[in-house]
N, C-alpha and C positions, 0 to 999 in steps of 0.2 A: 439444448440448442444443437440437434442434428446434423442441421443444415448446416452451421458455422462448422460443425469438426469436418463435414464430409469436405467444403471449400476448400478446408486447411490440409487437409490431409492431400486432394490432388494437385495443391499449389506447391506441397512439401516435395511429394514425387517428385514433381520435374527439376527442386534442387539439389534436393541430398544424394550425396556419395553413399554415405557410411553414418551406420547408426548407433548413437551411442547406446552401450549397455544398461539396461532397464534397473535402477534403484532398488535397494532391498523395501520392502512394501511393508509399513505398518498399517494396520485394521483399523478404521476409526469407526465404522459399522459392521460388525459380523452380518453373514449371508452367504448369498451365492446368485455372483461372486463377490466377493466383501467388500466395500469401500473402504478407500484408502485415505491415509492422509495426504501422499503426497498427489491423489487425484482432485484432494480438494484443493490443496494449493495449487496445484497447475490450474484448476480454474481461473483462482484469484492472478495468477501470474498472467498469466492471456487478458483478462478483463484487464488488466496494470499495460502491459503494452500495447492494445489497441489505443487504451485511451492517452498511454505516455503518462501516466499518475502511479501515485503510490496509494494504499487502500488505508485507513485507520483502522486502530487495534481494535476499537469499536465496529468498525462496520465488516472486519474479519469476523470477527466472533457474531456479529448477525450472520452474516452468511453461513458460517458452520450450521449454527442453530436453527436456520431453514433448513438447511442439508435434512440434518440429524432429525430433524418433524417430517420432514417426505418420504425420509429411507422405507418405513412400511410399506408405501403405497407404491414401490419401484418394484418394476418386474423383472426380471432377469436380463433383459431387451435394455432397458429403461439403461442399467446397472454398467451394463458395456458399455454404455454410449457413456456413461458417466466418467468412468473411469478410462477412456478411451486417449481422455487428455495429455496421460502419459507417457504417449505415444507422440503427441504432436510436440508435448513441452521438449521432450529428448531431442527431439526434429529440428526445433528452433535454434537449439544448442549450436547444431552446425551450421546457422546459416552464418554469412557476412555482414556487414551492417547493411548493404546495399540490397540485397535481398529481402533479408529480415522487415525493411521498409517497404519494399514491395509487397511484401504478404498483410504487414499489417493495414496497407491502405485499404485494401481486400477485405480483409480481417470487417474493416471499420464500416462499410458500409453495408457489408451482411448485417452484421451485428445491429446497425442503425436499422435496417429494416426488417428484422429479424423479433426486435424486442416488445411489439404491441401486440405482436402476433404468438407469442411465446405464452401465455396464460401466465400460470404461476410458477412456472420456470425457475430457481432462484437465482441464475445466473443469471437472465434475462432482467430481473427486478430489480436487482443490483446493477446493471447495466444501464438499466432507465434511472436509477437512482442519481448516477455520478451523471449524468447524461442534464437531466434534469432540473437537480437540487444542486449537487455536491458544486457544481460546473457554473453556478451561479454569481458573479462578482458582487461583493458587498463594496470595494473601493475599485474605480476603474478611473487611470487618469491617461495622459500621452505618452506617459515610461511605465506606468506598472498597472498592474490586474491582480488582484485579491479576491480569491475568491471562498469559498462558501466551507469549500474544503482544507483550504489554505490554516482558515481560522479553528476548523476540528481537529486539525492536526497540531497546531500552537496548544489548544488547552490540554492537550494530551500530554506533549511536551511541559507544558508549566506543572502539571498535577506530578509529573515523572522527577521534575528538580527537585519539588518540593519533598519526592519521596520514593526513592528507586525501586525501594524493593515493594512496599504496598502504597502504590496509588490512587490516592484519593478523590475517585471522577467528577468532574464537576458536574452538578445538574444542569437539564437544558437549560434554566435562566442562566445558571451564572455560565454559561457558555454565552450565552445572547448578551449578556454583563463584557464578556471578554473583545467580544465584537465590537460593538458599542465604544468599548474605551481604544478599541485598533483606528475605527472608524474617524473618532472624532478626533483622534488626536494623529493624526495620518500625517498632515500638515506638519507638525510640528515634527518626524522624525529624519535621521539624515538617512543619506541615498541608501548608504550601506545599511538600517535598517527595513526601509522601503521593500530594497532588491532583496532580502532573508523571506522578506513576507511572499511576494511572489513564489508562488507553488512550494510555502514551506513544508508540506506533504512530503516531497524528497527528503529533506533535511532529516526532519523526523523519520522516515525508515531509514535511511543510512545511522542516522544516530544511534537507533533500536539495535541495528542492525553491529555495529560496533559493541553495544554492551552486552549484547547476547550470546556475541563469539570474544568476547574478552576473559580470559581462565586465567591471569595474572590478578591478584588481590589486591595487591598494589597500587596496578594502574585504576582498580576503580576507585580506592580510597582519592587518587590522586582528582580524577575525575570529579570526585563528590564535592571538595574542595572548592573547586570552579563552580559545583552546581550552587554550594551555600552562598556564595558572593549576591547572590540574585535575592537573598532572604523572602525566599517567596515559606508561606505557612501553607502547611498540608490543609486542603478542605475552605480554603480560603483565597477568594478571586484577588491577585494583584491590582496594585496600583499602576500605570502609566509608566511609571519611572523602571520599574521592577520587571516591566515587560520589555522594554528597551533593551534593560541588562541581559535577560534572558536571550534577546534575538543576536547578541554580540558573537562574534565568531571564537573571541575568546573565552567562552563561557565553551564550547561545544565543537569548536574547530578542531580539534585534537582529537575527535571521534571520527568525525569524517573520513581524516587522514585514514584510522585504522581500517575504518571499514572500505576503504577503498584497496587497499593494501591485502586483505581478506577476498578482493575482487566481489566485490557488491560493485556495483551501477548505480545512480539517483533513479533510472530509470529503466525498466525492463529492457533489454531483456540483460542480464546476466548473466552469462554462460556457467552452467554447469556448478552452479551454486552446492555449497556443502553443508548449508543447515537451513532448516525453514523461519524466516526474521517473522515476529510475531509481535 
């Protein structure tokens, strides 16, 4: 998406002072010049504050995996522009919130016009994705919207209770299973589960986002504690009841806290992040 970096980059100009200093650069593709990790996350980061969403661990790891299938076919040209990202994500770092909103509304309708015309872009296809699908409402009432992404990011979350360290993904059915029992039983939860459901996308990366920069032992045994309360079984779609528990703030509120405190955001942009949440 040339266009979008080129937009971004003369919208950057006219705010920034001072530029923050360029990240040590790990290889996630050898070449010349090599793709980076943090140029892939800075995609995912850009694509996360245009749309104001969070990405699932799933649909990170497809985009890598596009990444990583195209790298052959990038030419040196190709490669810059790829990695260019880098440049605009540091950029963003200093804008204000007020700014930062300005650029993204920019941001938003390049990218809206940008992505039929993009071919096979992976950034673009992922953009049309959340755009698309992701962005889709399964429950939409007068106070709340649920939507498509909401619910990817909940089974993500339940398979992770049931088992932090090797999670057991649910298939698409039993993800259509998990919907299904959100869906119908929507009525019947109170507000405070309702409001969790609305864009629990957030939740989930703030949550990730807390157990990934958590290096006390303690706190996560302490943590797991919370998680077992939900007796959710690894590989095994929850009942109604068991997803309730899970969406309770006491089950997971305690993470939030830290990853806030770590300075994560529910929502991009987050200034000057110190690890990449996965």
């Amino acid at each position: 998406m040339k266009k979008i970096a080129i937009t971004l980059f003369v919208l950057l100009s006219l705010c920034i002072v001072a530029h923050a200093q360029p990240a040590v650069e790990q290889v996630a593709v050898a070449g010349e010049p090599p793709i980076t990790w943090e140029a892939v996350d800075g995609h995912i980061r850009v694509i996360e504050f245009v749309l104001q969403t969070r990405l699932t661990v799933a649909q990170k790891e497809s985009f890598v995996q596009a990444i990583l299938a195209e790298t052959a076919g990038m030419d040196t040209e190709a490669r810059n522009d790829f990695n260019y990202v880098l440049e605009l994500a540091e950029n963003l770092d200093q804008l204000d919130d007020f700014q930062r909103e300005q650029v993204r509304q920019v941001l938003e309708k390049d990218f809206m016009a940008s992505m039929n015309a993009a071919g096979d872009d992976p950034a673009a296809r992922l953009f049309a994705y959340l755009v698309n699908s992701a962005n889709q409402p399964v429950v939409r009432t007068s106070a709340d919207l649920v939507t498509r992404q909401s619910i990817d990011a909940l089974a993500e979350y339940l398979a992770f209770l049931a088992s932090t360290e090797n999670p057991v993904d649910y298939s698409a059915e039993e993800v259509e299973a998990i919907q299904k029992l959100v869906v119908d039983g929507f009525a019947t939860m109170t507000e405070e589960e309702k409001a969790v459901l609305d864009d629990f996308q957030l939740n989930w990366f703030m949550i990730r986002a807390a157990w990934q920069g958590a290096d006390d032992t303690q706190t996560k045994v302490n943590w797991r504690k919370d998680f077992a309360k939900c007796g959710i079984a690894p590989g095994k779609v929850p009942d109604l009841a068991k997803i309730k528990m899970a969406l309770s703030t006491d089950i997971y509120g305690d993470l939030l806290d830290y990853a806030a405190m770590m300075g994560m955001e529910p929502m991009e942009w987050s200034p000057s992040v110190s690890f990449r949440v996965w």
